[in-house]
N, C-alpha and C positions, 0 to 999 in steps of 0.2 A: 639434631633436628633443628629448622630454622621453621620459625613460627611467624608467615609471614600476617599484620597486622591488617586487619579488614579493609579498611581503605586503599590499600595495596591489590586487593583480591577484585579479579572481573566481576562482573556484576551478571548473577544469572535471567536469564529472561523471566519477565515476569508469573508465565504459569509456573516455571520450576524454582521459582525464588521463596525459602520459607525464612518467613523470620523467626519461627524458634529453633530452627539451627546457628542462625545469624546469631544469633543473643547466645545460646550456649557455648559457639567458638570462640564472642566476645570475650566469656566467663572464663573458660579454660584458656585462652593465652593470660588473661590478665592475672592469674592464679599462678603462672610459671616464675618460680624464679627466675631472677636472671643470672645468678652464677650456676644453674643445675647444665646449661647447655655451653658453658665453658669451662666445668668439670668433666663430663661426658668425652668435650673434645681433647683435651689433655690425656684422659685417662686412653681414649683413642692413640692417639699422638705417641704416650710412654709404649704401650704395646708394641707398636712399627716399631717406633726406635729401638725395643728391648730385642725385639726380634732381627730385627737386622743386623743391630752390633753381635749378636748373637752366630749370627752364620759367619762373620768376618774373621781370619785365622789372624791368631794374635803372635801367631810364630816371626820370629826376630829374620827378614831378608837376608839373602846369601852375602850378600854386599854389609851388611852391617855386622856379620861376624866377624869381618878380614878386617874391623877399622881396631886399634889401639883402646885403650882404657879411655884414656884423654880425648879423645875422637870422639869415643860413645858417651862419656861425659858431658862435654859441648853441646852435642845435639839433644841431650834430656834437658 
């Protein structure tokens, strides 16, 4: 979630503009930490990555079976 800061935000016309919404959104971003929404994203981020290494076959290529000890050595 990206918590964009008031001054940032359109400005609503005046019949639909309340300021005790204004003031309460003030409240609650100024209340957010700021590492909760770059935990979230990480924790995001390990997910994909865990799932994706996940469906990728870890089985050794036909070509790397035919090389030698020393062959496959070198390349670790």
């Amino acid at each position: 979630m990206v918590w964009t800061p008031t001054e940032m935000l359109p400005q609503a016309e005046e019949p639909h503009r309340s300021e005790k919404r204004e003031k309460a959104y003030v409240e609650h971003i100024a209340e957010r930490k700021a590492w909760q929404p770059i935990f979230l994203a990480l924790e995001f981020l390990t997910l994909e990555l865990t799932h994706k290494v996940s469906l990728v076959s870890i089985a050794q290529p036909d070509w790397f079976q035919d090389l030698s000890d020393e062959e496959r050595l070198a390349i670790h």
